[in-house]
C-alpha positions in Angstrom: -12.5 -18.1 15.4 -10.3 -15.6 16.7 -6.7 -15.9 16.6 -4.2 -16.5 19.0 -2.1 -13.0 20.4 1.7 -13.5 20.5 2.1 -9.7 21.4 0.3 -7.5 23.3 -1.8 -4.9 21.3 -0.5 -1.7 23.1 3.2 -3.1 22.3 2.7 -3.2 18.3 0.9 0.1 18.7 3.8 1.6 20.5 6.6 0.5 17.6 3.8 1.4 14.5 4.0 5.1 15.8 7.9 4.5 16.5 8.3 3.6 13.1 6.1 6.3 12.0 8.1 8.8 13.8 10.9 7.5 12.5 9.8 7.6 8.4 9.1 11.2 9.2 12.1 12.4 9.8 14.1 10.5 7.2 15.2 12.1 3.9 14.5 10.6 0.3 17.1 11.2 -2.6 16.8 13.4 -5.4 13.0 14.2 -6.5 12.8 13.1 -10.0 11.9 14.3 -13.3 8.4 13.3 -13.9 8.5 14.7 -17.7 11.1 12.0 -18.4 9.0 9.5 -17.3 6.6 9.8 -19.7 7.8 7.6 -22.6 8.0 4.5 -19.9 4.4 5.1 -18.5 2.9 5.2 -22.1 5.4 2.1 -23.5 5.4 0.0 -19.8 2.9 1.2 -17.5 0.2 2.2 -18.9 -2.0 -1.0 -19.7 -1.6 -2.2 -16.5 -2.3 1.0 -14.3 -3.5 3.6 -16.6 -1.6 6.6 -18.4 -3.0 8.5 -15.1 -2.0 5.6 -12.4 -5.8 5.2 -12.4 -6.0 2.0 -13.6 -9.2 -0.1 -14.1 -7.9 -3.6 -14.1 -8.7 -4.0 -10.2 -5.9 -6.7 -9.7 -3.5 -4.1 -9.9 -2.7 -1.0 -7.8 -4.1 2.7 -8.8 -0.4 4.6 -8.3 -2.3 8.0 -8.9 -1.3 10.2 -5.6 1.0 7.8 -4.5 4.4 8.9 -2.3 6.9 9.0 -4.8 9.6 7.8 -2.6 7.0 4.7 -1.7 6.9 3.9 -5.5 10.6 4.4 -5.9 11.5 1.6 -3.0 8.9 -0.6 -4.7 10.9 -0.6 -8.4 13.9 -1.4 -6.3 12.5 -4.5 -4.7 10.7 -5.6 -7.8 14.4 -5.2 -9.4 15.9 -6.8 -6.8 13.2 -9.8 -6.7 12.5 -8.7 -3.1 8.8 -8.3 -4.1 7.6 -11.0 -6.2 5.9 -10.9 -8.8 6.3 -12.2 -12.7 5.2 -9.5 -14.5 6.5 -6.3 -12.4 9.7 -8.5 -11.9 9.8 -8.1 -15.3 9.3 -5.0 -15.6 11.5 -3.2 -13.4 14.2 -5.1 -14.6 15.3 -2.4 -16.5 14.8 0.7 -15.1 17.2 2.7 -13.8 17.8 4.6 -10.4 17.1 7.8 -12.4 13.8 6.2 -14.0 12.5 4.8 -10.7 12.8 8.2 -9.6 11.2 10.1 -12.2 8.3 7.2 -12.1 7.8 8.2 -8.8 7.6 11.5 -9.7 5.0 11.4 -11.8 2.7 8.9 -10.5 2.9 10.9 -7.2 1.7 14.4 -9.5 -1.2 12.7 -10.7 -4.6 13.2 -9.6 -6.1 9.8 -7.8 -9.9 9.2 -8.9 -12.4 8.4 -6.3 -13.0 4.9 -5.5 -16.0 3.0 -4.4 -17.5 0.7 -1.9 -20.7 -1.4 -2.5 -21.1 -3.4 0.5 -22.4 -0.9 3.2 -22.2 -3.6 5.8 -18.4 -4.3 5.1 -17.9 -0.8 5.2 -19.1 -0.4 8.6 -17.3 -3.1 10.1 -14.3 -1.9 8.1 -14.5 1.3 9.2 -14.4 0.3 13.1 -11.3 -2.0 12.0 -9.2 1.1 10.2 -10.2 3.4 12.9 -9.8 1.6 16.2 -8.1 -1.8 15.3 -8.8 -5.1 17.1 -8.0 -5.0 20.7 -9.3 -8.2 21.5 -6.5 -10.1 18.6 -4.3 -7.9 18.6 -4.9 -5.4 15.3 -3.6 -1.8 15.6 -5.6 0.9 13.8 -4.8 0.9 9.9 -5.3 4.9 9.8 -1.5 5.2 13.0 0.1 4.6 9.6 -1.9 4.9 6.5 -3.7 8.4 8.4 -7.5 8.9 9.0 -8.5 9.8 5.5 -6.1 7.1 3.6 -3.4 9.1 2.7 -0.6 7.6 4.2 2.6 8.7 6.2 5.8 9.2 3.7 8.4 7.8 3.1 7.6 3.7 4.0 3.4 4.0 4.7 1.6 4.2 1.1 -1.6 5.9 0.0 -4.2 3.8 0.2 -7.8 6.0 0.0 -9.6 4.7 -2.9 -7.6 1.7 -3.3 -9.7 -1.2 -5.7 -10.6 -3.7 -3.1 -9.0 -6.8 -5.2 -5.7 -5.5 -5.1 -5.7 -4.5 -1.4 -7.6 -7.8 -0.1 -4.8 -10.1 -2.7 -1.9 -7.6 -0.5 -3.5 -8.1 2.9 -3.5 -12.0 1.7 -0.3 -11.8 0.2 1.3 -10.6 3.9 -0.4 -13.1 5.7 1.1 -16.0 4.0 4.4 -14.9 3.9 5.0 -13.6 0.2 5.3 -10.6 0.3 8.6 -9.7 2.5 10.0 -6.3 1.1 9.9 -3.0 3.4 8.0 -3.1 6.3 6.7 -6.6 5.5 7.6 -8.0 8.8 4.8 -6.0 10.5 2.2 -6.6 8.2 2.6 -10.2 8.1 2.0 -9.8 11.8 -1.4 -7.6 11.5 -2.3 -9.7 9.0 -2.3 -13.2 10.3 -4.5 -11.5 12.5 -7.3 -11.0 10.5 -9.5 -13.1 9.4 -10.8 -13.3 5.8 -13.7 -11.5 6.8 -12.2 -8.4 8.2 -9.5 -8.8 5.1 -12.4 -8.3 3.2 -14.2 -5.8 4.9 -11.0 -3.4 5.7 -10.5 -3.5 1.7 -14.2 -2.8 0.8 -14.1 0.5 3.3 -10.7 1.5 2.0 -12.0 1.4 -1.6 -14.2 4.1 -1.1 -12.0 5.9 1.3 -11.2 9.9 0.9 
């Protein structure tokens, strides 16, 4: 069943590509000091997402190749309680504006693995999703903001190419139903209540084996 449109598909398009426009040209603080960040990945990060940011548990993000500055704004929500979520709440708790920094730092400097698909129809239909959107409900192209090859457009668009599939469809979920409502939130909750479980599912299966 297709959902209802509340905006016009060429209007979202037009502010995604403002708002692109607009990341590109704003500054990010200080880089930071990704040998300092070392004790915290190996004491606090590491079981969860991997020494590397390559994690296996597929519940939780790979942070490999992420934007710095897009890992640093996540800490500060998670800090704030902004982003929910009971463990990472938790975590961030903690951490300082100079260790959010250098966390960025070195999650960004490490080398992402290639991920995976398995489902070659999925990947089809979520391929035509990423690429072209939905004009028919509503749903811009993923790649106006996350870029063609999954890369994403610093500072507020994160990395996604190679992404595990159970993390990005739980996001994609998470948006839609209102909890999750740091950064750019308000947009995604709008893209994603247009979706339907199956392109959820299929949009994360293609970007899993995105590069």
């Amino acid at each position: 069943m297709k959902r209802n449109v509340t905006a016009p598909a060429p209007l979202l398009g037009a502010a995604v590509v403002f708002l692109a426009s607009l990341c590109l040209s704003t500054g990010s603080l200080a880089a930071g000091d990704s040998a300092k960040a070392q004790a915290i990945v190996n004491t606090v990060c590491a079981a969860c997402h991997g020494a590397d940011g390559n994690g296996v548990i597929t519940a939780n993000p790979k942070l490999a190749g992420q934007h710095a500055e897009y890992i640093r704004r996540q800490l500060i929500s998670y800090k704030s309680g902004d982003r929910k979520n009971a463990v990472m709440n938790g975590m961030a708790a903690a951490l300082t504006e100079e260790d959010q920094r250098n966390l960025g730092a070195y999650f960004s400097g490490q080398k992402p693995a290639l991920g995976t698909s398995h489902d070659a129809d999925l990947v089809l239909a979520g391929q035509k999703l990423y690429r072209g959107g939905d004009a028919e409900s509503g749903v811009p192209a993923c790649s106006g903001c996350h870029s063609p090859d999954g890369s994403g457009i610093p500072v507020q668009y994160p990395r996604l190419a190679g992404q595990h599939s159970e993390y990005t469809l739980g996001q994609l979920k998470a948006f839609r139903a209102g909890e999750r409502a740091n950064g750019l939130a308000g947009m995604m909750t709008v893209i994603a209540s247009r979706l339907s479980d199956a392109q959820m599912a299929a949009l994360a299966e293609y970007i899993a084996g995105l590069r």
